[in-house]
N, C-alpha and C positions, 0 to 999 in steps of 0.2 A: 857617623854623620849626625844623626840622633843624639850623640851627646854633646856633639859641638853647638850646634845653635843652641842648644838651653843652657850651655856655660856663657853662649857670647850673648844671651837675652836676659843673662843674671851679671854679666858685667855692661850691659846698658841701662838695667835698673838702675845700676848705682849712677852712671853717669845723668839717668832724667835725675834724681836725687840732687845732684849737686847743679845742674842745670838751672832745674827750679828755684834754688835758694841763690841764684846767680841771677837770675832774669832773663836765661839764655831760654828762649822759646819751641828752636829748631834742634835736630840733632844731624849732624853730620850727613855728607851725602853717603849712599851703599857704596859709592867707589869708593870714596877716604874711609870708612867701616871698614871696606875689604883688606884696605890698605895698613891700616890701623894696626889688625887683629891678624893678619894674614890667614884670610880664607876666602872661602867662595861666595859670587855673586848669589849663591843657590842659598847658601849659608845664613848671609846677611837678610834673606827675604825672608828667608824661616824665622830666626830670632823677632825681627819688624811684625809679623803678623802674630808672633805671641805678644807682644807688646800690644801691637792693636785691640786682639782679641780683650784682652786686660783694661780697658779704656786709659792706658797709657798714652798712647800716641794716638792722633789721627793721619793718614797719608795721602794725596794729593799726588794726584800724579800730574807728572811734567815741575812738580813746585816743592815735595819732601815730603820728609816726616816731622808732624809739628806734634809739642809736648803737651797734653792737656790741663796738666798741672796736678793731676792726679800721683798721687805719694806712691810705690812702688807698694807700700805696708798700709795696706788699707786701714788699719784701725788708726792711721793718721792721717788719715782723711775727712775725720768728723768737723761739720761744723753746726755750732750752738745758736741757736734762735732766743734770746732774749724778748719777749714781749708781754703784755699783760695780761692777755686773753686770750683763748684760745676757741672758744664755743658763742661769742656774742657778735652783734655790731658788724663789724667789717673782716674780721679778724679771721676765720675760717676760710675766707677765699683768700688771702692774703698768704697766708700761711700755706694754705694747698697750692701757689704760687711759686713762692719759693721752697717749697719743696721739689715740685716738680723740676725747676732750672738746677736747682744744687743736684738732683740725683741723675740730672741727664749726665750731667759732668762727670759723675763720679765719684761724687761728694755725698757723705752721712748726714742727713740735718738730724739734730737732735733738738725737742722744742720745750722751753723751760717758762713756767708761765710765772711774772713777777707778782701781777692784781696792782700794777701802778704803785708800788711799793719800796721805798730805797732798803728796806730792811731785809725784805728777800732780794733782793738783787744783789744784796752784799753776799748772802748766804751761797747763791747760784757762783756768783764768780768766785767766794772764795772756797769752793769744790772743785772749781775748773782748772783752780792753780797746781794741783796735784797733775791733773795730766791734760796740760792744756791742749784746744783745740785747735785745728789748724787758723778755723777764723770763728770770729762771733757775729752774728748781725742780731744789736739791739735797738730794741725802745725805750729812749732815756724815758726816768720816771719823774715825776716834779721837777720836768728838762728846766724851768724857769727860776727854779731855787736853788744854791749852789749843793754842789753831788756832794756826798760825804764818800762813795763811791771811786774817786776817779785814780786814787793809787790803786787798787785792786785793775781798773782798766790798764792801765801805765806800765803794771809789771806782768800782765797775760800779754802786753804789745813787747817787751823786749823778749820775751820769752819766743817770740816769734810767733804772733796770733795775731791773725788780720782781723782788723774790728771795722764793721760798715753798719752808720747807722740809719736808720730809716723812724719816718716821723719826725721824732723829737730826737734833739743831739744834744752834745752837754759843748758851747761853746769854746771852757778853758780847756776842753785835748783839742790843742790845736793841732793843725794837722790831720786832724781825722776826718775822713769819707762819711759821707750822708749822702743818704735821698729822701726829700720830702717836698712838702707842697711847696707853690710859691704863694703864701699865704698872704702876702701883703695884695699883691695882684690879685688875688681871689674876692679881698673882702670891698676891693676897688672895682669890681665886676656889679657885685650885689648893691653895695651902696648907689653906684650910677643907675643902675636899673628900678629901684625904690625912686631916684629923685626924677626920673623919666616918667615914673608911673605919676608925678604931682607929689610927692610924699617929702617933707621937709622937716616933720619932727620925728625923726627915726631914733629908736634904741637899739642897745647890744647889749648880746647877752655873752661875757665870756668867762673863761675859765684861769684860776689865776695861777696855779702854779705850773704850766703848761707853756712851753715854750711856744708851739705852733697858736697856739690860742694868743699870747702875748703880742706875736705877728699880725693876727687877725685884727685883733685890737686897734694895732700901730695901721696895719692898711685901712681901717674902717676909720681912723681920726685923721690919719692925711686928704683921705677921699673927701670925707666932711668937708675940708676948711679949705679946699681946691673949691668946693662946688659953692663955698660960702653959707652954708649951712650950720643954723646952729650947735650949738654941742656942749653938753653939760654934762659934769657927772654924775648928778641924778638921773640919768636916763640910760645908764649903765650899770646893768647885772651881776653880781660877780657870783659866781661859786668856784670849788675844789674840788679835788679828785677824792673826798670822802661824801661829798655830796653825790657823784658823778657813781658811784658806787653803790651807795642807797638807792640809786635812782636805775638802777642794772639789776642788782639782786633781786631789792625790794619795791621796787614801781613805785616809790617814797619819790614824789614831784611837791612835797608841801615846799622847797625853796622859792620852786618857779612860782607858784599860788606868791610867794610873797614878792618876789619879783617884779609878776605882772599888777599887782595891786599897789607898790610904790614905784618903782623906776619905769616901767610903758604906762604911768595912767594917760601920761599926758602926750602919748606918741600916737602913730595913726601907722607904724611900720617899726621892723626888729630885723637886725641879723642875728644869728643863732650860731654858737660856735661848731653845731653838727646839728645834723638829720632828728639822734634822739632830744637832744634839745628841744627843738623845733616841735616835735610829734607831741614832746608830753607839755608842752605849750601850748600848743593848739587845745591840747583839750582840756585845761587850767583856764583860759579864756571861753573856754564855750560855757563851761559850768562854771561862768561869772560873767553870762548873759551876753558876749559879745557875738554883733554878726559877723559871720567871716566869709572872704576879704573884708568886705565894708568897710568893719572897725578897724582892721586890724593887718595888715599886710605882712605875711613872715618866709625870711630867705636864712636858708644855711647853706653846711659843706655836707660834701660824702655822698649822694645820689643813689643810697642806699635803701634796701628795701623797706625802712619804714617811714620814705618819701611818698610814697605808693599806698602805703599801707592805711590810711586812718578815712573819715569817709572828704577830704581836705587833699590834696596831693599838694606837695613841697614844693619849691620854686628853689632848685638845689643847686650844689657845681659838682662837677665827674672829672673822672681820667678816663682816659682808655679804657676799655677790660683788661685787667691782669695787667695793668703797668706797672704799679708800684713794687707788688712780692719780686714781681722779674725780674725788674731794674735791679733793685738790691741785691739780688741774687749772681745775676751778672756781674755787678761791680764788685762782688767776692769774689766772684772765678776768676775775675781779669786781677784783682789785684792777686789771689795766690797763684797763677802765672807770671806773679812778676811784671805784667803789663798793663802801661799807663790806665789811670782810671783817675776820676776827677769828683769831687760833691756835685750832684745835681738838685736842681727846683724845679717840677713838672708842672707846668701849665695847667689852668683849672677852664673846662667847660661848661656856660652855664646852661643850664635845663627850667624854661619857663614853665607853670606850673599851675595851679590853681590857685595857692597859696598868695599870689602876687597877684593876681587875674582879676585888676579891679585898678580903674582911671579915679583918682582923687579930683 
């Protein structure tokens, strides 16, 4: 009896195996098993609880045995976290996120740090090609400039490697899963709330090779010209992801210092395309005399702890807690299940602050 259910739990291996690469979700009921295989109701319950056991299956009763999408061969079960950072900013909670959702499931994350980089991300992906993973969730890097990148994506996807990305996406793989902000909406939040507060000659500060920054940009100039407010592009900041870097490492804010001395001279309010922006802004205008709010009104994204942090609190937008790593994490499990999963854009909440806490 003993050898029978672990023959018939090593031929329903193979069947979740070929399930999963099918879309089939469910496995058969124990009566068609019994009937299948020709053995006992006792039989079939034994094989289902190694399964179980294994986080193969889950089982329901009165409703079956559904497939979790977990591989039979655990070492294909890894999946690759592509993202820039892993110690700074947001990025820690993010990550300790979807780790948790991928290993509830059964799923290896493995986490690959790029530093916003297209040169390492070629390098990561082209290691992965040797023994690809089951899925990757990445952070495009200069998601706004075209990828040099995206055949190495293109042949880990036929290879059979589900790609979901999160943040920044690279538009031309079309067809590809994303989860990120709805950034246009977001930067539509901050701008109406600055022109609420009286504030009419507002700047921006964004980031240029960034695709979500791009969004920001494009929400912050629609909002303008809806509210009939002026708009020039001297009152726009630009930096890059090697400035953004210096300014991470090295606490090197000399951009913003040039920033706020030509493009906000002539503003009375800024959106900020994140929290660190914002933070080492603030204090580029304090040591260049300005009073704050008074002078100077500043909103960003990301509601992150160095919103809180300076002796100034941010006037920021949020998610949930743990939306984002989850979300992308789920949208891998459902897609290597085989079941529907769709791009999503999460809604931003705004958080009033001190930062804005001033009637013009």
């Amino acid at each position: 009896m003993s050898i029978k259910y672990k023959w018939l739990a090593g031929e329903l291996k193979e069947m979740i195996g070929k399930n999963i690469r099918a879309g089939i979700e469910k496995l058969p009921t124990e009566q068609e098993l019994c009937s299948r295989y020709h053995v006992s109701r006792q039989t079939v319950r034994q094989a289902l609880a190694v399964l179980e056991k294994g986080n193969l299956i889950v089982r329901k009763q009165g409703s079956g045995s559904y497939i979790t999408g977990v591989l039979p061969d655990q070492n294909k079960n890894t999946v690759a976290i592509l993202i820039s950072d892993d110690q700074e900013y947001i990025y820690p909670g993010v990550l300790a996120d979807i780790r948790a959702e991928l290993s509830g499931n059964g799923f290896t994350p493995h986490v690959y740090i790029t530093g916003g980089r297209t040169e390492s991300e070629y390098e990561i992906l082209l290691s992965l090609l040797d023994a690809p993973p089951r899925g990757i969730i990445a952070e495009g890097c200069k998601s706004a400039l075209p990828s040099p990148n995206l055949d190495l994506y293109r042949r880990l996807m036929k290879k059979g490697t589900g790609l979901v990305f999160l943040h920044n996406y690279y538009p031309a793989l079309t067809g590809s899963l994303y989860i990120k902000d709805d950034n246009i909406a977001g930067s539509a939040m901050l701008v109406r709330h600055l022109a609420e507060q009286g504030h009419t000659s507002i700047g921006g500060i964004f980031k240029t090779d960034d695709l979500q920054s791009i969004e920001r940009y494009q929400g912050f100039i629609e909002t303008m010209r809806s509210l009939h407010l002026n708009i020039s592009d001297e009152k726009i900041g630009w930096f890059d992801s090697r400035d953004q870097f210096s300014l991470e490492k090295e606490k090197n804010s000399s951009f913003l210092r040039k920033i706020a001395g030509e493009a906000l001279s002539s503003c009375t309010a800024v959106v900020c395309y994140n929290d660190m922006i914002a933070f080492y802004l603030l204090r580029e205008l304090r040591l260049a005399g300005y009073h704050l709010p008074e002078d100077m009104a500043v909103a960003a994204f990301d509601n992150t702890y160095l919103s809180n942090y300076g002796p100034l609190s941010i006037t920021t937008l949020s998610h949930k807690p743990h939306e984002m790593g989850t979300l992308a994490a789920m949208t891998m499990v459902r897609r290597l299940k085989g079941l529907p999963a769709s791009p999503q854009e999460v809604p931003w909440k705004l958080n009033l602050k001190g930062s804005t806490n001033f009637t013009v």
